[in-house]
N, C-alpha and C positions, 0 to 999 in steps of 0.2 A: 237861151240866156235869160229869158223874159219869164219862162214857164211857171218856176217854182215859186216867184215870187207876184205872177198872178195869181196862180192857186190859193197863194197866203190869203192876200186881199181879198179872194172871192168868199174865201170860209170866212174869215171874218164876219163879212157879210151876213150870208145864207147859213152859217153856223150851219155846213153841211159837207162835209170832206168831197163824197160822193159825187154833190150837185154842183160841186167849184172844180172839181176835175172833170168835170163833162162837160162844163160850161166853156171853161179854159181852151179843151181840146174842138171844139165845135166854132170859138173863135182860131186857132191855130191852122184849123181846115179852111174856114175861110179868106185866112189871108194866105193860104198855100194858092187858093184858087185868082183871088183879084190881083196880088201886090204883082204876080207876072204882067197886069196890064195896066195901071194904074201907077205903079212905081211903089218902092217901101217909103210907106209917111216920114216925116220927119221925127215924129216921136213914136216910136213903134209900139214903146210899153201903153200908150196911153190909149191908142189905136185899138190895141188889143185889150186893154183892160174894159174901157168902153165896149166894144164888140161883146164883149162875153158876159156885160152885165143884162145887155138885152137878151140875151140867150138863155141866163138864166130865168129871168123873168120868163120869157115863150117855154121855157121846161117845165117854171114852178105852176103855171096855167092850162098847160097842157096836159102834167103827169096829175096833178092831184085837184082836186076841187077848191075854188078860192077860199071857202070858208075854213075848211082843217087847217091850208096853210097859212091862213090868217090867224087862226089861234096857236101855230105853232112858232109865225115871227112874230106876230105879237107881244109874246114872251122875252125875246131875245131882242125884238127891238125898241119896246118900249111902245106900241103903236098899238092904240084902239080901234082906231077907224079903217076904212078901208083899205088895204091895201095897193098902193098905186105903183106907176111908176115914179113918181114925183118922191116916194117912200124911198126906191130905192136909188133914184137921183142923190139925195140927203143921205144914204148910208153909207155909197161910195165915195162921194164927197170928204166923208165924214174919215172914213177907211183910210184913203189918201193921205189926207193932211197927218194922219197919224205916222210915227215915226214906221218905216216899212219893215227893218230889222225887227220889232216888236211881233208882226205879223209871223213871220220867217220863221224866228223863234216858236211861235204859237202852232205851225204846221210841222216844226221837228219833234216837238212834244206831243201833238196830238200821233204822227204816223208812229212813234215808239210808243205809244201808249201803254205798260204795262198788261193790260187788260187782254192787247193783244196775243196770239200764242208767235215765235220766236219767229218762223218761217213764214208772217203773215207779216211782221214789224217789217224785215227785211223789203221783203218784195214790196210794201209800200213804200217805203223812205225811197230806195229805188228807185217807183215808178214817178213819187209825187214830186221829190226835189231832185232825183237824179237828172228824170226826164225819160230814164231807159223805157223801152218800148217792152211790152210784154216778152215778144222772142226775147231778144236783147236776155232780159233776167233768164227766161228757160235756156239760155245758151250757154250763162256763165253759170248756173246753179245745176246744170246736167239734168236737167225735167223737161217736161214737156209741156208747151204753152200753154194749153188748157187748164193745167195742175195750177201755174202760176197765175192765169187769169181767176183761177177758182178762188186762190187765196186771197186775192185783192179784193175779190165782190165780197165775200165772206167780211175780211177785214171793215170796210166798208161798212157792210152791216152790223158785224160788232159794234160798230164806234157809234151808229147812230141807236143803235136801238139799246146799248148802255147808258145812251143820253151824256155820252164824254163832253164836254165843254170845251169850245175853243178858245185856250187861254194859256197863260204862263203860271204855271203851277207856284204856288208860296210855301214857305216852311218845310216841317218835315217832308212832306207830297215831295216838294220839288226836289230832294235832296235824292228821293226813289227814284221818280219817273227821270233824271238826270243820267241817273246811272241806268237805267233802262236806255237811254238814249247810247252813249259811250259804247253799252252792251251790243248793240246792233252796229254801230259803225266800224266796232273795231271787227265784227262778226265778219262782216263785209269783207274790210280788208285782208283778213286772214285767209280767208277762202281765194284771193287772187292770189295771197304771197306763199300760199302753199297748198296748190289745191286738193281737196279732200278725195277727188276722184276722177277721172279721164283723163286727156293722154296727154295731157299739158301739166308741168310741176306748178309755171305760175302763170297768174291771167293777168298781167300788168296794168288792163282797163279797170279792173276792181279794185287794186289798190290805189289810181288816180282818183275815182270816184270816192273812195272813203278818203283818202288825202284831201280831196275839194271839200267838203263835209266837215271834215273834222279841222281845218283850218276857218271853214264859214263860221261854224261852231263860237271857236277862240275868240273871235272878233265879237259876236254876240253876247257872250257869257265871259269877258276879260278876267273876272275877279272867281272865277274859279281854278283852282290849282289843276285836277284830275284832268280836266280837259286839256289845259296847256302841256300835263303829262302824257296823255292821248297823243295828241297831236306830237309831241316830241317823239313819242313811243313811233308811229307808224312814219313820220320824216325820216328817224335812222336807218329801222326796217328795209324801209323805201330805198332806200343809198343802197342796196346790195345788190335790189333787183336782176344787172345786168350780169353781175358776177355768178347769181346763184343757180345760171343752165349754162351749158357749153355749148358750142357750135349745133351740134346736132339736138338744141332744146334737152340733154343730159342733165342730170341734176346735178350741183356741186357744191359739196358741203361747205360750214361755215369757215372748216382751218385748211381748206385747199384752194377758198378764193385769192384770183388775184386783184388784189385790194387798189392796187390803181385805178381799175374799173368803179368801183364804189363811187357812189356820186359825191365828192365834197360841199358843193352849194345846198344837197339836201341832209348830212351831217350837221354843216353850218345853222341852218333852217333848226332841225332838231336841236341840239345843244342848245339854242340860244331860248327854244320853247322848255327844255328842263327848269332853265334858268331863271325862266316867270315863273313856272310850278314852285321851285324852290323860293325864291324872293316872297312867294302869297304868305308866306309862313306855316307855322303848324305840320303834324306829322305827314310825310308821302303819303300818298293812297298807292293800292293796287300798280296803278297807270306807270305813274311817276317812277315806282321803283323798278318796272320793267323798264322803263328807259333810260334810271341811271344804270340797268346793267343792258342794255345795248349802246349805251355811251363810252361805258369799258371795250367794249369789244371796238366802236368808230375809231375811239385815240388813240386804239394801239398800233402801230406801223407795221409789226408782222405779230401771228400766232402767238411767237415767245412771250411777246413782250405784254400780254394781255394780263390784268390783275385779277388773277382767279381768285386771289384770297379777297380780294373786295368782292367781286362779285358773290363768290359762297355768303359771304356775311348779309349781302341785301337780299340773295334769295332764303336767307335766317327768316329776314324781318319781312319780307312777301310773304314765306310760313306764315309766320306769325299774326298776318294781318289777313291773309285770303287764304286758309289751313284747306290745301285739294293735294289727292294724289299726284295729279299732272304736274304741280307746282315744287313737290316733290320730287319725282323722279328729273326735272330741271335741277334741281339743288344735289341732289346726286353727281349728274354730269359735273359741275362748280365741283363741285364735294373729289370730285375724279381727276380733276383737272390742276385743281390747287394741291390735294395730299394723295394722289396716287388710286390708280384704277381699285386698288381692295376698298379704299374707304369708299368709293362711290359705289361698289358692289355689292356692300353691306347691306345699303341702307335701299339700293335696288330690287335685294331679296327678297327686305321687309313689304315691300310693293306690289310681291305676283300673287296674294290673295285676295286685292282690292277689287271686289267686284265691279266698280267704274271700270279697271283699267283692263278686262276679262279679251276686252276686244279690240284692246289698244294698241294698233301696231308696233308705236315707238318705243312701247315699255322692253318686247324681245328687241328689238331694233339693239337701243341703247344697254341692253343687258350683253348681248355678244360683242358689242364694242369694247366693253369692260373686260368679259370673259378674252376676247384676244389679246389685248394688250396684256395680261396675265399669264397668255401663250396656253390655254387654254380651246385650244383648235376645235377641235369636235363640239365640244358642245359653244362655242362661238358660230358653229357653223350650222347648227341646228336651229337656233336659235334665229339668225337671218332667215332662216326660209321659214320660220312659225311668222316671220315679221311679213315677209314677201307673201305671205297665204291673206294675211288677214289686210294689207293695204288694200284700197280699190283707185288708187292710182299707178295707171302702165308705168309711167316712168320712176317714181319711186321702189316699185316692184321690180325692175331691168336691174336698179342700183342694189336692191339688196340681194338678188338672185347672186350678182357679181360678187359682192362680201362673201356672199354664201360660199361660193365658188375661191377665192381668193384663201379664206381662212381653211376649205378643203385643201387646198393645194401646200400650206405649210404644218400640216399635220407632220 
C-alpha cells in the first residue's frame, strides 16, 4: 500500500527512479525483517519513508564518489556545499509537506515516459506503482523473468541517462506524455481482458491492476475528460469479466453472455465516469467514445435490444478521430449488426490487404462470422481455422476450431 507512493517521495528527492526503487525495497526488507519483533509502528509510511532515506544516502556513498554526486544533486537541489545528511533531512522534509498526489503524479509520468519503448513502459508502471514482483509481470505477460528484469534495468537506464526529469509535464508535453500514460494502462488492462496468448482468455489480476491505476489516475488529473473516459472504458469492460469464460475457463462471446453475471456496481462506476468525460465539455477523445459504445452494449437488457445504429455512428466518429484498421474492422461488426451481415462484409473485404491486419487473427475470425450468417459455409469455415492457426491463445483457438467445425457441419 505504502510502496508506490514512497518511491514517488524518494525520486522526488534523489531525482533517480533507479535509486528510489532500491531505496524503497531495501527499507521494505528491512521491515519484513524487524516489524516480526518489534511490532508494525504506528505510522508505517513514515517508518518506512525514513528507513529508505538513509539507505539512500549509504547507496549514494557507497555506489559513487561523493564529489560526482555532489555535482549531480547539486543541480537538482539547489546545494553548493557539502553534501550531508542534514541536506537530505531538509529534502524529505521538504518532499513531505509537499502535496503527495503531486509526487504520484510525477512517478506515472516519469515510468510512461514516451522515451521509453512500449514493453519497458509496461513492466515499469507495474513494478513501480503496481508493486508486482518481477515473476508476478513474467507470469501475466508469458516471458520469462529475466527478459522482464532486463527491461526494467534497461528502462531505468534510459530514464537516467536521457536525463528525464522528475516532474508534471506542462503544455503540449503534457498533453503527449498523458496519453502515453492512458497508452500503457489501458495496454495492461487489455492483455488481462483478452489475453494475447496462453491458456487463460482472461487474467482478471490485470485488469484490477489497470482498474486501480486508472481510477488513481481520475482522482489526480479530475479535469481531464480522456481519463475519466479510460476509466469509464475499462469499469464497463470490467463488468463482463465473470460472463466472458464458462465453467470450464471457455470463452464466451459478447451476445451469448448471461448478462445477470455482468457486474452492475462496476456498470454504475463506469456510466457515471462517461458522464465526467462528457460534463468536461469539448469533442470525445478516442477513450470516451469507446466507452459510450460499451455503454450501449451495459444498458441494453438482452442482445436484441442493443443500439447498433448508435453504436455504427460512434464507431463513424472513432474512424474519424483515431483512422486504424482495427478500428475498422469494429465498425464493420456495428456495420453488421445494425444493417445486415453483407454491409459488414463489404467493408471487411476492403480490410484483407491491410498489411497491419496480415497477422490478425480477428480480421478471418469476424470475416466467417459474416460469411456464415450469409450461409456461406465453406468458406466461413475456412476462414475460422486461418483464424485458429494464427491466434496464440489455446482457448480462443479451442473456440474457433469449434466454429470451424460447426459451420462444416451445415454445409
Amino acid at each position: 500500500m505504502e510502496s508506490a507512493k514512497l518511491i514517488a517521495v524518494l525520486a522526488h528527492v534523489v531525482r533517480d527512479v533507479g535509486l528510489a526503487e532500491d531505496s524503497a525495497q531495501d527499507a521494505l526488507v528491512i521491515a519484513l525483517e524487524r516489524w516480526p519483533e518489534t511490532g508494525i509502528p504506528d505510522k508505517p509510511g513514515a517508518w518506512l519513508t525514513a528507513t529508505a532515506k538513509h539507505r539512500a544516502i549509504d547507496r549514494i556513498r557507497r555506489n559513487v564518489t561523493l564529489e560526482r554526486k555532489h555535482e549531480e544533486l547539486a543541480r537538482e537541489l539547489i546545494i553548493r556545499e557539502e553534501l550531508t545528511e542534514a541536506d537530505f533531512d531538509a529534502a524529505f522534509n521538504l518532499a513531505l509537506t509537499n502535496d503527495g498526489d503531486d509526487d504520484l503524479l510525477r512517478l506515472i509520468f516519469t515510468a510512461c515516459h514516451p522515451v521509453l519503448a512500449t514493453e519497458a513502459r509496461v513492466a515499469l508502471t507495474l513494478r513501480l506503482l503496481g508493486g508486482l514482483t518481477t515473476e508476478e509481470i513474467a507470469r501475466a505477460f508469458l516471458v520469462s523473468g529475466a527478459t522482464v528484469a532486463q527491461r526494467i534495468v534497461r528502462a531505468k537506464r534510459t530514464l537516467a541517462e536521457a536525463h528525464v526529469p522528475f516532474e508534471i509535464p506542462r503544455g503540449a508535453e503534457r498533453d503527449a506524455r498523458l496519453a502515453s500514460v492512458l497508452e500503457v494502462i489501458y495496454l495492461i488492462f487489455n492483455e488481462g481482458y483478452s489475453a494475447t496468448a496462453g491458456e487463460d482468455w482472461v487474467r482478471p489480476a490485470l485488469c484490477e491492476e489497470a482498474l486501480r491505476l486508472g481510477r488513481i489516475l481520475a482522482e489526480l488529473v479530475p479535469q481531464e475528460a480522456e481519463v475519466h473516459g479510460l476509466a469509464a472504458l475499462m469499469e464497463i469492460q470490467a463488468s463482463r469479466l465473470r460472463a466472458r469464460v464458462g465453467p470450464s475457463g471457455e470463452p464466451i462471446l459478447l451476445l451469448d453472455q448471461n448478462r445477470a453475471r455482468w457486474d452492475q456496481l462496476l456498470i454504475r462506476r463506469g456510466l457515471a465516469a462517461l458522464e465526467r468525460a462528457e460534463k468536461l465539455g469539448g469533442t470525445l477523445g478516442p477513450y470516451a467514445l469507446q466507452a459510450a459504445i460499451a455503454a450501449c452494449h451495459a444498458q441494453a437488457r438482452t442482445p436484441q435490444e442493443t443500439a447498433w445504429v448508435r453504436i455504427a455512428a460512434l464507431y463513424d466518429a472513432l474512424a474519424q478521430l483515431l483512422p486504424s484498421p482495427i478500428v475498422e474492422l469494429n465498425r464493420a461488426v456495428a456495420l453488421a449488426m445494425a444493417y445486415g451481415p453483407a454491409a459488414g462484409l463489404e467493408l471487411v473485404d476492403t480490410l484483407t490487404a491491410e498489411p497491419a491486419l496480415k497477422n490478425y487473427h480477428l480480421l478471418p475470425a469476424v470475416r466467417g462470422d459474416l460469411l456464415a450468417k450469409l450461409g456461406r459455409f465453406d468458406e466461413a469455415r475456412a476462414e475460422f481455422k486461418h483464424a485458429a492457426a494464427l491466434t496464440r491463445n489455446a482457448r480462443e483457438r479451442e473456440l474457433l476450431i469449434e466454429r470451424a467445425r460447426s459451420a462444416g457441419l451445415q454445409r
